[in-house]
C-alpha positions as CSV (number, residue, x, y, z in Angstrom):
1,X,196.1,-26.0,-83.2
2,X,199.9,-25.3,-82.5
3,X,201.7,-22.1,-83.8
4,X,203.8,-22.9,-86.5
5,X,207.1,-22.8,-85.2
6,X,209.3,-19.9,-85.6
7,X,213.1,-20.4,-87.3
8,X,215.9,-18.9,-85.4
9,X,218.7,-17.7,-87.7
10,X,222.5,-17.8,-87.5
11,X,224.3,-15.2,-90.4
12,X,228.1,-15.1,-91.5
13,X,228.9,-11.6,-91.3
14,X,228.5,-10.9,-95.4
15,X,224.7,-11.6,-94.6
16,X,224.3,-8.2,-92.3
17,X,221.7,-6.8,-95.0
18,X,219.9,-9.8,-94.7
19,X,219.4,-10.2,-91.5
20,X,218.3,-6.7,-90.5
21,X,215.5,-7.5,-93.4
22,X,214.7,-11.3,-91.7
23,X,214.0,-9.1,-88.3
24,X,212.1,-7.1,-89.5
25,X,209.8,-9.8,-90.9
26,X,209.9,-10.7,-87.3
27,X,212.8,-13.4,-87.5
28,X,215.5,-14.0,-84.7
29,X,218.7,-13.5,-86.5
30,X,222.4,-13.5,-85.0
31,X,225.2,-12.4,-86.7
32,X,228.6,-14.4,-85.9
33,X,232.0,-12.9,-86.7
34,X,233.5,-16.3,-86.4
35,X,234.9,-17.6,-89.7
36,X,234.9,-21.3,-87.8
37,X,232.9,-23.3,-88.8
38,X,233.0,-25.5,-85.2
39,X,232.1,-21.9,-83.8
40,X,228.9,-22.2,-86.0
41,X,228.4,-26.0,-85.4
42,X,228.2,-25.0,-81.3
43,X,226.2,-22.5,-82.0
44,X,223.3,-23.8,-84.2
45,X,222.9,-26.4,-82.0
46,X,222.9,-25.4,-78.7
47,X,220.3,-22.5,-79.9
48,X,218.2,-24.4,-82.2
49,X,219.2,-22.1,-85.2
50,X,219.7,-22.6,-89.0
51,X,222.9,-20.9,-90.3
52,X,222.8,-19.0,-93.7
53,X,226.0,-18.3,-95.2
54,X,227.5,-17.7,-98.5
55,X,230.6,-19.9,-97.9
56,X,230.3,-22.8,-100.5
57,X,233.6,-24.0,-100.0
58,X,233.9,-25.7,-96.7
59,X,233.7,-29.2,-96.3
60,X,232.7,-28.4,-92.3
61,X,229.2,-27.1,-93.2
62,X,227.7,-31.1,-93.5
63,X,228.6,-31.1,-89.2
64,X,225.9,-28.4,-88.8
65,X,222.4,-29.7,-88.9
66,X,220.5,-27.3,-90.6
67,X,222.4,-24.3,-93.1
68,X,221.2,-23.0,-96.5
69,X,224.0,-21.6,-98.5
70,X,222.7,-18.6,-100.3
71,X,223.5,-17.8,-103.6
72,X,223.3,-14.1,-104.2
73,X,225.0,-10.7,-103.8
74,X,222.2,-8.8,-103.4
75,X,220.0,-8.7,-99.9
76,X,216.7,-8.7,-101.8
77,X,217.4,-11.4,-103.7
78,X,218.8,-13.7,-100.5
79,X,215.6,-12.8,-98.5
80,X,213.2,-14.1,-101.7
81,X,215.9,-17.4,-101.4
82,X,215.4,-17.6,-98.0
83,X,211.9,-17.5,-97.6
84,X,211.4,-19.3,-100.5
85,X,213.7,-22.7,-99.8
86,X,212.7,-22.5,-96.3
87,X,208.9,-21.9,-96.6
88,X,208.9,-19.1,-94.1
89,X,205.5,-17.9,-93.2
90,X,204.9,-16.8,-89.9
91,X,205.7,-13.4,-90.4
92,X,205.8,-10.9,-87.8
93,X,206.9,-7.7,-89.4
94,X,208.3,-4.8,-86.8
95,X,208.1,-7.0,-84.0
96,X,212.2,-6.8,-83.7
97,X,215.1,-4.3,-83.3
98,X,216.9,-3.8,-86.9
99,X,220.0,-3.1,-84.8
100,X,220.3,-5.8,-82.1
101,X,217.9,-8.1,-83.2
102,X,215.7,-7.9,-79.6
103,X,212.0,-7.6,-79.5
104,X,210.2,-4.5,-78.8
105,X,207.2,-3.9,-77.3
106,X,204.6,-0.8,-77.5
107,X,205.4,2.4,-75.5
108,X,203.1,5.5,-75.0
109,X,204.0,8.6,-76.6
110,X,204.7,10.1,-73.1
111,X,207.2,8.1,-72.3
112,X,209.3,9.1,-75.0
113,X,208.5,12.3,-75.9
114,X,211.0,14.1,-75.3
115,X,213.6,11.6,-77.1
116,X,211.6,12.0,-80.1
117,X,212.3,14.6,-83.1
118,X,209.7,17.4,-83.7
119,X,208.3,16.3,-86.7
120,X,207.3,13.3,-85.1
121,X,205.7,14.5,-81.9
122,X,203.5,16.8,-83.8
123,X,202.7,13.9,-86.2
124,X,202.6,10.2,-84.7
125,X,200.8,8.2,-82.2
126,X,202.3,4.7,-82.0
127,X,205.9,3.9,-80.9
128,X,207.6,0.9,-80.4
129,X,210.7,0.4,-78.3
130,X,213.6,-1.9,-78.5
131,X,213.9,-3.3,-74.8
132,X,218.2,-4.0,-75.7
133,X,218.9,-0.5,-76.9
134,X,216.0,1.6,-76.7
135,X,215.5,2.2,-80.1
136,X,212.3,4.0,-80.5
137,X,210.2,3.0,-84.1
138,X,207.0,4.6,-85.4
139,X,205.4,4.7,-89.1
140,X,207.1,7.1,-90.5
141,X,207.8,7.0,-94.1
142,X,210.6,4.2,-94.1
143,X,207.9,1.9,-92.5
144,X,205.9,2.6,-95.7
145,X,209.1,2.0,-98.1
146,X,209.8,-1.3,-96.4
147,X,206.5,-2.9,-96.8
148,X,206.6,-2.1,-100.3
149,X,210.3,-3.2,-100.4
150,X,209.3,-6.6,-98.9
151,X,206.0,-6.7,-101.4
152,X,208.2,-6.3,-104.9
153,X,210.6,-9.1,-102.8
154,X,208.2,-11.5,-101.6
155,X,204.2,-11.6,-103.1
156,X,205.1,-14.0,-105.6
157,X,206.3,-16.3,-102.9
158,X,203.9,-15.7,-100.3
159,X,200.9,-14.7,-102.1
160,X,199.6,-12.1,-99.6
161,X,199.9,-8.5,-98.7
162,X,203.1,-8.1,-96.3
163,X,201.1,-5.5,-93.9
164,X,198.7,-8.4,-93.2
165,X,201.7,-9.1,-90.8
166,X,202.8,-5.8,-89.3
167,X,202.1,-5.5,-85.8
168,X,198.8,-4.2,-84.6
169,X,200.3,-1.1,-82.8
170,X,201.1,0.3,-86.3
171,X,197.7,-1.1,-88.2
């Protein structure tokens, strides 16, 4: 059976909350600082992505293939729209850099050790590491805040626990 396929997102720059919260379910997402909407066109198609936006009034937006325009101020609110109008599903959650949107891969604690506060030395196992910026992520207690974050936001839509898709290196 194929994997269903993952979306690749393109974001207008008013969408940065949003997008930091679609990677972190494990979604590509690009921010563009382009306000053209040709500049958007080119790039949805040539990289197979979707563009969310919050501009309604361009008359553009029918040349780009796939776009959702989303309808609220608040991040929480666009990610339940999001997921919700585009049946997202295929969740991945911490399988991609916050910051610079690359994927990151399981590191031992030896190799970063030393660029890791105290606390966390003395008190986690697992890392993950952005392989962009060399971010270093572990389950601390903002991993524990998102998933409930992302439960209030989305187990209405989904119907399932959100740490049924965190990555195995922080199960």
């Amino acid at each position: 059976m194929d994997k269903p396929l993952r979306p690749k997102f393109l974001l207008t720059s008013e969408l940065e909350r949003l997008a930091r919260w679609l990677r972190l379910l494990g979604f590509d997402a690009v921010l563009t600082d382009s306000g053209k909407t040709a500049t958007w066109a080119r790039h949805c198609s040539l990289q197979n992505r979707i563009l969310l936006t919050r501009t309604r009034k361009n008359a553009n937006l029918k040349t780009i293939h796939r776009f959702l325009i989303v309808v609220s101020e608040n991040h929480q609110e666009q990610l339940k729209q999001v997921v919700s109008e585009l049946r997202l599903t295929n969740f991945r959650v911490f399988s991609r850099c916050l910051y610079c949107n690359r994927a990151v891969f399981a590191i031992s604690k030896d190799k970063v050790l030393q660029r890791l506060p105290e606390k966390v030395r003395n008190r986690e196992e697992h890392f993950t590491c952005c392989r962009k910026c060399g971010k270093i992520y572990w389950k601390g207690t903002h991993f524990e805040a998102m998933l409930q974050t992302l439960n209030r936001s989305l187990f209405d839509i989904i119907n399932r626990d959100i740490s049924e898709f965190v990555l195995t290196e922080f199960r």
